[in-house]
N, C-alpha and C positions, 0 to 999 in steps of 0.2 A: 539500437534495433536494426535488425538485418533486415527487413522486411519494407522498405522506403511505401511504398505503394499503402500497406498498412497505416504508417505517418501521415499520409496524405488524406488518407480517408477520414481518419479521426478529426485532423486538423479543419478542413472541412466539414465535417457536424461540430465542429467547436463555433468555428466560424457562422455557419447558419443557426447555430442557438445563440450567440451573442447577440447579432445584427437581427435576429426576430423577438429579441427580449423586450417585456412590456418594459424592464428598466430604463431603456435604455431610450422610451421617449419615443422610439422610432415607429413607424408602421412599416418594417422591413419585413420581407422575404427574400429568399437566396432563388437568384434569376434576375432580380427589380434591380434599377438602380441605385448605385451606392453613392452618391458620388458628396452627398451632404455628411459622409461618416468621417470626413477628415474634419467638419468643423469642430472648433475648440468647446462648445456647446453641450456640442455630442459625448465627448468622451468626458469630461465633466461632469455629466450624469451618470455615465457607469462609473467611472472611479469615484463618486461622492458617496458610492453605497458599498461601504466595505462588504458588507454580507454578499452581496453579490458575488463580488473579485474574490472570493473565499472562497463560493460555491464553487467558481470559474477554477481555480486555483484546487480546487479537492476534486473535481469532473475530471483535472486532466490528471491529478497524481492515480487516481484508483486506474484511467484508461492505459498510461504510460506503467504501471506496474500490475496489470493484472494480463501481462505477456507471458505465457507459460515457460519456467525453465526447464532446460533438456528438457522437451515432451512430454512433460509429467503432466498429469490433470489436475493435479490444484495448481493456482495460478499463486504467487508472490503476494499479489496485494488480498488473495485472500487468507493465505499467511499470514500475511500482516496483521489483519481483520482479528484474526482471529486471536494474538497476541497483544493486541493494542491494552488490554487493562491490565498488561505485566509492566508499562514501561514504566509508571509511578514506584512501583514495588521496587522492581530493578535499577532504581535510581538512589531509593533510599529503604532498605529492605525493613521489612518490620517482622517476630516473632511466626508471625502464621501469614503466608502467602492467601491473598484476598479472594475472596471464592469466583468473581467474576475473571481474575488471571488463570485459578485451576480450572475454569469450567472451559477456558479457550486454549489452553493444553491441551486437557482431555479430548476437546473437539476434532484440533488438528491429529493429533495420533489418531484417533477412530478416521478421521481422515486418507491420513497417508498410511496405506495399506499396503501396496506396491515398492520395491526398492528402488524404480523410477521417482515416486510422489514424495519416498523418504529422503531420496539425496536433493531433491528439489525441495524441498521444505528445510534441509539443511543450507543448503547454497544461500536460500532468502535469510533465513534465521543468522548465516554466518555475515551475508552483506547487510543487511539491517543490524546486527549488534555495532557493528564498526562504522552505520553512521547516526547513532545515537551515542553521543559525549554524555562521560557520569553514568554509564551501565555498571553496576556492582558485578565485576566481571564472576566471581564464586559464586551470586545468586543466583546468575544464569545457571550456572554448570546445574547446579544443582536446584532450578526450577522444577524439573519434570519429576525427581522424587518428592522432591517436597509436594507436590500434588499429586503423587500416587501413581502418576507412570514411568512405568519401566523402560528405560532408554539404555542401551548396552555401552553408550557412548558420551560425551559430555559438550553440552553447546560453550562452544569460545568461537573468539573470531579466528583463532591457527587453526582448526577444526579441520582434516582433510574430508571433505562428505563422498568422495569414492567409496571409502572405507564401509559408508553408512550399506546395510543392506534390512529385510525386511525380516 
C-alpha cells in the first residue's frame, strides 16, 4: 500500500482493539499504561483462544484488502465477498454451479457498472485466482455463463483487464 499513514491508522485500532479485549484479561485502554503486555501471562491468554487470533487474523485481511483498486468503487475484498461460495465449486466443479456462487456473480456484475469497477473487479478476480492453488482454471472461464451472465471476456490469471470495458 502507497498510503503509509493509512497503515498506521488501521494498525493502531488493531492495536487499541487487542489491548482493550475482554480476552485478553486485561482492563486496557489505548492512552493507560502498557507495560504488564509484555508478560508471558498476557499473551497466553490471547493466543489460547484460537477464535480470537482468527477474528484478529480476518479484521486485518477484510482491512488490508478492502483498498480500492485503480479508483474504482468496489473495493477487492468486497470482490472477494462476493465470490467466496465459488471457491469450493472452483476447486472441484460439479454438474450445476451452486446457487450461492451464481447469486455472488450476479451481485458483483449488477455491481460493477462502470469500466473503472469492471477492470478493478478483474484485477482482484485475476490476483485472487493466482493465489488460490487447485482453481479448475476452465470453471472459471466459464463461471459467469454458467450462471447466466454475460461477460465479453473470460476470467484467467493471463487475463489483461485494460481490455475489460463496460
Amino acid at each position: 500500500m502507497a498510503n503509509t499513514m493509512f497503515v498506521k491508522v488501521i494498525l493502531l485500532a488493531l492495536t487499541c482493539f487487542v489491548l482493550s479485549s475482554p480476552l485478553a484479561n486485561a482492563a486496557l485502554s489505548c492512552g493507560q499504561s502498557h507495560s504488564h503486555i509484555r508478560s508471558a501471562k498476557f499473551w497466553k491468554s490471547i493466543m489460547a483462544n484460537t477464535m480470537f487470533v482468527k477474528v484478529i487474523l480476518l479484521a486485518m485481511t477484510c482491512f488490508v484488502l478492502s483498498s480500492p483498486l485503480a479508483n474504482a468503487a468496489l473495493s477487492c475484498g468486497q470482490i472477494q465477498l462476493s465470490i467466496t461460495p465459488c471457491i469450493g465449486y472452483l476447486r472441484s466443479p460439479t454438474p450445476t454451479v451452486p446457487a450461492p456462487c451464481c447469486n455472488g456473480v450476479r451481485n458483483l456484475n449488477n455491481l460493477a457498472k462502470t469500466t473503472p469497477d469492471r477492470q478493478g473487479a478483474c484485477r482482484c478476480l485475476k490476483f485472487t485466482a493466482t493465489r488460490f492453488p487447485g482453481l479448475n482454471l476452465p470453471a472459471l472461464a466459464a463461471l459467469p455463463t454458467n450462471c447466466g451472465v454475460n461477460l465479453p471476456y473470460k476470467i484467467s490469471p493471463s487475463i489483461d483487464c485494460n481490455i475489460v470495458k463496460h
